[in-house]
ZAMARGU-4260 file (C-alpha; in steps of 0.2 Angstrom, whole numbers, plus 5000, padded with zeros to 4 digits):
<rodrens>
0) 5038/5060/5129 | 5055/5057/5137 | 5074/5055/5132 | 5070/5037/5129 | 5053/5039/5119
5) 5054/5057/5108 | 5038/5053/5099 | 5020/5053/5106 | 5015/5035/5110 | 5004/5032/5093
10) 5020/5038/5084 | 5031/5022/5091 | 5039/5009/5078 | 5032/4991/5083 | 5049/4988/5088
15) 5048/5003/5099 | 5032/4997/5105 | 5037/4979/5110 | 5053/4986/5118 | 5041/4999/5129
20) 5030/4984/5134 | 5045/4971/5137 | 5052/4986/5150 | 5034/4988/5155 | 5037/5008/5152
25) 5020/5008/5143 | 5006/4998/5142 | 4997/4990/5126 | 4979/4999/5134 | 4991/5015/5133
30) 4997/5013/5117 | 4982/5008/5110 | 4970/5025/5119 | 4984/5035/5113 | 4981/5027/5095
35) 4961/5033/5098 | 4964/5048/5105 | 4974/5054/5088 | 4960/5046/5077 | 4947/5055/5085
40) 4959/5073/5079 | 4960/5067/5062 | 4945/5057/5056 | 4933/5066/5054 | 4942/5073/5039
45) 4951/5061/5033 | 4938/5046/5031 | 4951/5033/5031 | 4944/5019/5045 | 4929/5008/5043
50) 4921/4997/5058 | 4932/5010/5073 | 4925/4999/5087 | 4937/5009/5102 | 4928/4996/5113
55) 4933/4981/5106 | 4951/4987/5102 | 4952/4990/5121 | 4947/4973/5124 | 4960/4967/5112
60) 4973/4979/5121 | 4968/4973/5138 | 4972/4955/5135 | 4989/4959/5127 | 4992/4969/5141
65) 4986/4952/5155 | 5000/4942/5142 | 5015/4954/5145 | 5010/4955/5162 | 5012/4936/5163
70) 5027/4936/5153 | 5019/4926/5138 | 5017/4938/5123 | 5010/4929/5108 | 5025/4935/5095
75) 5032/4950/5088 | 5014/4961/5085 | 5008/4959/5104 | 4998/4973/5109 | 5004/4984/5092
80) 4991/4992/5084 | 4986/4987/5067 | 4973/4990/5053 | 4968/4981/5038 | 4960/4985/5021
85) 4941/4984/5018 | 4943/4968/5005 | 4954/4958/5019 | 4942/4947/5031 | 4940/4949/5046
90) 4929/4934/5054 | 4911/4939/5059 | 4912/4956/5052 | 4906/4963/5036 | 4918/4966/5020
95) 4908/4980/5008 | 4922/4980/4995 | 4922/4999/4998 | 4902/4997/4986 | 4884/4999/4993
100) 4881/4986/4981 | 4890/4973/4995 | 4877/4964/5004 | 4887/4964/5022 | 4886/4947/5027
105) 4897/4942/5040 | 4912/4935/5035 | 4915/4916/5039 | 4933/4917/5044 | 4949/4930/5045
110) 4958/4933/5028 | 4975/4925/5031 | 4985/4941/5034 | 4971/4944/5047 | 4974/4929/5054
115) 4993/4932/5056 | 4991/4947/5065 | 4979/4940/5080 | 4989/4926/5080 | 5004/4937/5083
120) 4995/4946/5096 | 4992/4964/5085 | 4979/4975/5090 | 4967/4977/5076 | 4962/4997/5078
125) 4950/4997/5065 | 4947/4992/5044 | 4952/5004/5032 | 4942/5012/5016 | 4942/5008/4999
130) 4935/5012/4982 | 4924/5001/4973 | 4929/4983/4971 | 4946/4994/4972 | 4943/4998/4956
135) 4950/5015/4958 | 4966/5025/4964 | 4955/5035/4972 | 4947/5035/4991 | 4931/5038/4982
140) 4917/5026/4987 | 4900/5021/4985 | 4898/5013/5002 | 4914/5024/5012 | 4914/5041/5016
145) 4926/5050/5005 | 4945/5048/5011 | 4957/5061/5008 | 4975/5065/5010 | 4984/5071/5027
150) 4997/5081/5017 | 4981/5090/5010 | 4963/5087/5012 | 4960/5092/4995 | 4969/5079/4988
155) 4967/5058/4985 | 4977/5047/4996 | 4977/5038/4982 | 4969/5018/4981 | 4965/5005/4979
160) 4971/5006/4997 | 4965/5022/5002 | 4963/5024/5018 | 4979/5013/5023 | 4989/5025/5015
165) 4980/5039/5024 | 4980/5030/5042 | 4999/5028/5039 | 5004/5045/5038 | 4992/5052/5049
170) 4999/5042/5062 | 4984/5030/5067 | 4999/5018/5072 | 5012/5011/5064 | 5006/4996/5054
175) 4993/4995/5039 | 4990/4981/5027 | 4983/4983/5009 | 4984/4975/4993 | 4989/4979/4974
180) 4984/4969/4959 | 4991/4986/4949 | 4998/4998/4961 | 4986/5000/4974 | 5000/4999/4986
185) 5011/5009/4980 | 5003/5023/4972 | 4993/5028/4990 | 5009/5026/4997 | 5020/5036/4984
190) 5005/5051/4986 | 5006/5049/5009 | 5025/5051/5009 | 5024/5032/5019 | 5034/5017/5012
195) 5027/5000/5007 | 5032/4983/4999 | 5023/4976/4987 | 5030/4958/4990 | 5035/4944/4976
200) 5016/4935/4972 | 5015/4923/4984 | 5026/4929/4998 | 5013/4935/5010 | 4998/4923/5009
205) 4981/4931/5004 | 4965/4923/5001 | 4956/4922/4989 | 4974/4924/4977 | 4972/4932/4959
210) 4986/4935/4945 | 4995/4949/4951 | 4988/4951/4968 | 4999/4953/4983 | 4997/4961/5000
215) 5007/4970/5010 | 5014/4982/5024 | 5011/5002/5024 | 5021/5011/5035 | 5032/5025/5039
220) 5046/5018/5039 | 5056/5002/5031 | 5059/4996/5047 | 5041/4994/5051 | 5038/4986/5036
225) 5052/4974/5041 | 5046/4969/5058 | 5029/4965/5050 | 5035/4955/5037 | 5042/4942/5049
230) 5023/4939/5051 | 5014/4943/5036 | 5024/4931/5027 | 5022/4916/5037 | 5015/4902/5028
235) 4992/4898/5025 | 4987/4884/5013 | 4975/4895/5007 | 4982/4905/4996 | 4987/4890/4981
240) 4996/4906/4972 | 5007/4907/4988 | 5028/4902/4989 | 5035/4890/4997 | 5037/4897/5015
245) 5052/4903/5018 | 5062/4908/5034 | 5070/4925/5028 | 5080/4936/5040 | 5067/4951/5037
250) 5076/4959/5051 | 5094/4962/5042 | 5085/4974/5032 | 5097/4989/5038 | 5113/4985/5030
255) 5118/5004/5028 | 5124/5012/5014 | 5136/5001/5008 | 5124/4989/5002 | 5122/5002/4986
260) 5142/5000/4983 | 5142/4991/4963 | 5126/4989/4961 | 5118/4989/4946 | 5102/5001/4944
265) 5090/5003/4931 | 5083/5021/4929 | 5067/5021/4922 | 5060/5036/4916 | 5047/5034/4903
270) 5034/5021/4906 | 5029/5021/4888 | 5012/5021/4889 | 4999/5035/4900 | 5002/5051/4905
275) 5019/5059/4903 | 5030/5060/4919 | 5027/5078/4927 | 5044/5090/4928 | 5042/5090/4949
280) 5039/5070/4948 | 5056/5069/4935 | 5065/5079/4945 | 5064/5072/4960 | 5067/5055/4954
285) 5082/5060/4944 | 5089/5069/4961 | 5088/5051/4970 | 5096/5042/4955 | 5111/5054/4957
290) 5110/5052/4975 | 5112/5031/4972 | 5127/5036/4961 | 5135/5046/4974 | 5134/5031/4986
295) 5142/5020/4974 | 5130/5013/4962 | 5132/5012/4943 | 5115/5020/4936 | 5109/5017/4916
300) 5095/5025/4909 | 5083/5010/4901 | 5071/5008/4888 | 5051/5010/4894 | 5046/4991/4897
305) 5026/4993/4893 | 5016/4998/4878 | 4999/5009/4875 | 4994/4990/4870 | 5000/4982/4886
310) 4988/4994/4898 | 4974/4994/4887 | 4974/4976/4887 | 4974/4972/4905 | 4962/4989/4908
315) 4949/4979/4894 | 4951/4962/4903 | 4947/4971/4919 | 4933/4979/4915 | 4926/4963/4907
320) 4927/4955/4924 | 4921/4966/4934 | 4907/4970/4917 | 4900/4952/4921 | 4903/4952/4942
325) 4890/4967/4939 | 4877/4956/4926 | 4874/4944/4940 | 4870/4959/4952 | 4851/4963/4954
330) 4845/4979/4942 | 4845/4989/4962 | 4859/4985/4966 | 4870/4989/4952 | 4862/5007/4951
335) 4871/5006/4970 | 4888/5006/4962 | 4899/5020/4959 | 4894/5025/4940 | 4912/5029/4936
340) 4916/5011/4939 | 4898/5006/4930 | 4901/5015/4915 | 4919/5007/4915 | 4914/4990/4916
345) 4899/4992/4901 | 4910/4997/4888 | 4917/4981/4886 | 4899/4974/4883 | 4902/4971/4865
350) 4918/4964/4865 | 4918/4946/4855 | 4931/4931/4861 | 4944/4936/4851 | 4945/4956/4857
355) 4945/4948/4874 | 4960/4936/4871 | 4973/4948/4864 | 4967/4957/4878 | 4972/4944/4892
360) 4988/4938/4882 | 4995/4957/4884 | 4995/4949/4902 | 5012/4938/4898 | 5019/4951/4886
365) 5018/4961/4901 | 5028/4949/4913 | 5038/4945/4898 | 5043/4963/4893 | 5046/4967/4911
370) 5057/4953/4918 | 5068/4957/4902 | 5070/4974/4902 | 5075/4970/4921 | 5087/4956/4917
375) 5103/4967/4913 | 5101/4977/4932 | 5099/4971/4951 | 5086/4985/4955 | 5075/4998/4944
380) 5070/5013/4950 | 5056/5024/4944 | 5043/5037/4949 | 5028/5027/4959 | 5016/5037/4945
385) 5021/5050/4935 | 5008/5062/4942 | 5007/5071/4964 | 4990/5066/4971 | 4976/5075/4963
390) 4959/5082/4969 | 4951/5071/4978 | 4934/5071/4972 | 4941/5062/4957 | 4940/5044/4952
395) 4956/5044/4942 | 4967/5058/4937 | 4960/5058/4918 | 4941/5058/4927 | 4940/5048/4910
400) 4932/5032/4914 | 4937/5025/4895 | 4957/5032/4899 | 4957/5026/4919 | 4971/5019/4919
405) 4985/5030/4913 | 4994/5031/4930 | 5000/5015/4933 | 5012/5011/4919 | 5026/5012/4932
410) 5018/4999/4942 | 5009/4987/4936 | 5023/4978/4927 | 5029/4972/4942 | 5013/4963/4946
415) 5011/4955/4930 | 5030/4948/4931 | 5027/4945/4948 | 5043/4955/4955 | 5045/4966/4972
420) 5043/4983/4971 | 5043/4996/4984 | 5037/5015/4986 | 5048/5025/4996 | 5046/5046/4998
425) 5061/5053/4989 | 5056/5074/4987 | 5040/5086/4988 | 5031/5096/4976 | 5031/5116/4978
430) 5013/5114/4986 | 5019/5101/4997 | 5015/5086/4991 | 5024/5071/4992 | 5033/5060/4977
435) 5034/5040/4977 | 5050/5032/4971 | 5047/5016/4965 | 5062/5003/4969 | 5059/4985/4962
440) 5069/4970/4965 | 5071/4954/4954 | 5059/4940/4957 | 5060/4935/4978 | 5073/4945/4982
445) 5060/4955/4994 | 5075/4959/5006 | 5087/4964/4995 | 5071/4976/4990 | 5071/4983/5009
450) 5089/4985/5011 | 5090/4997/4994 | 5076/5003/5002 | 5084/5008/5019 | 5099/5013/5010
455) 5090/5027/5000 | 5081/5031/5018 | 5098/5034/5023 | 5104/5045/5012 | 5088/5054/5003
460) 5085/5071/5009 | 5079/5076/5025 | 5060/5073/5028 | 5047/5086/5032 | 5036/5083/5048
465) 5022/5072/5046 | 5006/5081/5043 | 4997/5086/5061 | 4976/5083/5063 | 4968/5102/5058
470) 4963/5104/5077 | 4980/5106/5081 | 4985/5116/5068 | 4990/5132/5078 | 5001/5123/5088
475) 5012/5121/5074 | 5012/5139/5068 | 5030/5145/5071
</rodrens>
């Protein structure tokens, strides 16, 4: 570490990293055997990587390095380490789904955010865990070892994207791709203490696309997220769910506090359906609302936007899918899948046609509710879940596979109405534990989203370290 470089070399922004490399102070095969070393201290607690082939990074890190030796980087990600979610191809390489009922065939071609990131020149270190079919806000797995939470081992890094969450704040490097159809972005990040943007539907290409599906960045810090965003959201016909590409300036993402001077923001408190708010989660979220005030913003309480009605439809819909992706599975291999998720799935077996389509329309009440309730502000914030990361062991934090989804009021409105939202750290619990701030935008304003967002990383409390690997945990005993 010097002057120039405070942080150890797997602890580098990208934009840090590509600054290093242009300089030629470091080396992507540095960098990335750095990024190894530290895995090997944490992983085997945490359980957050699948297919870690150190030898096929390297390879990847040696090319990038021949490029900047040349002069000829391929874009803004060369020689960066990077890891993607389980569900996101990677071509030739099996995609489990995070369920042992997966049959691993290879898959055909790279996902396109996979595809963006080679193209760019990233390093891919390694896939990361999930639960099954992501299914769960949990790191528990059929198919994965169990991923847990750097801030405590206990605990959940949450899910779907488990072990991005995990990788993120354990510092495997500092960028991480997942996916959210209902928080599954936000609520591992909200748990890790990292930030992430879920982005407007559409804005980062995905494939295959779903209602309410949307990928997107995990990392410690806004700016990272920014950087990666320049290539995450460049265009792939693919995704028929995708926008129109659009050339935004990801990069004026930093436009200091001033940017919260006027602006209107929405405090949402009560999600109106689920589990109540938990007095630490309240607390903390109320303590960043006043620090917004203090910077200038006008805060109003608002109304909660869902009802009990409005989860339990979506929650009934999805178990109906995922009730008939499991009847076409062989009688063996259903029995592979997580019985949490089996027993889930089957309680929908009985419902007739007309159960199933009040269940789906709670979809657009959803998006209809939510774009509403929004209209009278700029931004909303809210907790990311009204509940700290739980044990990790279970599958949800009812373990009640007919109440599953009682944690996700505050997020999933912003899939259905198809809005940015992002999760950003804003306080602790007394054990430790981090709490999510959720800060949503109105439909593609996915920069205004990061500037609020860097604005509140401005002037939110100071952050605790970021959890060390167990091995080294007598080094930081004062």
């Amino acid at each position: 570490m010097t002057e120039q470089y405070p942080h150890a070399l797997h602890e580098l922004s990208a934009a840090q990293l590509m600054g290093g490399y242009r300089r030629r102070d470091f080396s992507p095969v540095e960098v990335t055997q750095a990024v190894l070393g530290h895995i090997e201290l944490w992983e085997h607690r945490l359980h957050a990587l699948f297919l870690l082939r150190p030898e096929l990074a390297l390879a990847q890190a040696r090319a990038s390095a021949a490029r900047w030796q040349r002069g000829e980087p391929l874009g803004p990600l060369d020689g960066v380490p990077v890891t993607l979610k389980d569900n996101i191809a990677t071509q030739g390489d099996p995609m489990p789904l995070g369920t042992a009922a997966s049959d691993l065939a290879p898959a055909s071609a790279d996902a396109p955010p996979a595809a963006r990131v080679r193209e760019a020149g990233g390093v891919i270190i390694a896939k990361t865990t999930m639960p099954d079919y992501g299914m769960l806000s949990s790191g528990l797995s059929s198919f994965h070892k169990l991923a847990r939470n750097p801030w405590d081992l206990d605990k959940t890094p949450g899910g779907s994207s488990a072990g991005a969450g995990a990788a993120a704040a354990a510092g495997y490097g500092p960028l991480h791709i997942g996916t959210d159809i209902g928080g599954s972005l936000r609520l591992p990040a909200g748990w890790c203490g990292i930030f992430t943007l879920k982005p407007s539907l559409g804005r980062i290409p995905i494939d295959p696309p779903y209602i309410g599906r949307a990928a997107g960045p995990m990392t410690r810090s806004v700016a990272d997220a920014a950087w990666f965003m320049q290539v995450l959201s460049l265009p792939d016909a693919r995704d028929s769910m995708s926008l129109p590409f659009q050339d935004i300036a990801w990069m004026q993402f930093d436009q200091g506090v001033e940017k919260l001077k006027g602006l209107r923001i929405g405090l949402l408190m009560e999600a109106g359906c689920g589990l109540a708010v938990e007095p630490e989660v309240r607390a903390a979220v109320e303590h960043a609302a006043r620090l917004f005030e203090r910077a200038g913003a006008v805060v109003a309480p608002m109304h909660p936007i869902m009802t009990q009605a409005m989860l339990d439809g979506m929650d009934h819909f999805w178990r109906m899918r995922s009730h008939v992706d499991m009847k076409a599975l062989a009688p063996q291999k259903k029995a592979m899948v997580l019985p949490y998720i089996r027993h889930w799935a089957d309680s929908v077996a009985g419902m007739n046609g007309e159960a199933l389509y009040k269940a789906v329309n709670q979809f657009h009440l959803t998006r209809v509710a939510t774009v509403n309730a929004c209209r009278a502000f700029d931004y909303v914030i809210s907790p990311t879940s009204p509940v700290p990361a739980f044990a990790a062991e279970l599958p949800s934090p009812t373990n009640d596979p007919l109440r599953p989804l009682e944690h996700i009021g505050f997020t999933v409105p912003f899939n259905m109405s198809e809005q940015p939202a992002a999760s950003i750290n804003c306080g602790y619990t007394s054990s430790g534990l981090p709490i999510g701030l959720q800060i949503a935008g109105r439909r593609f304003d996915d920069l205004g989203v990061l500037q609020v967002s860097r604005a509140f990383e401005l002037i939110r409390d100071p952050q605790r370290p970021w959890p060390q690997p167990p091995s080294e945990a007598l080094d930081h005993i004062d």
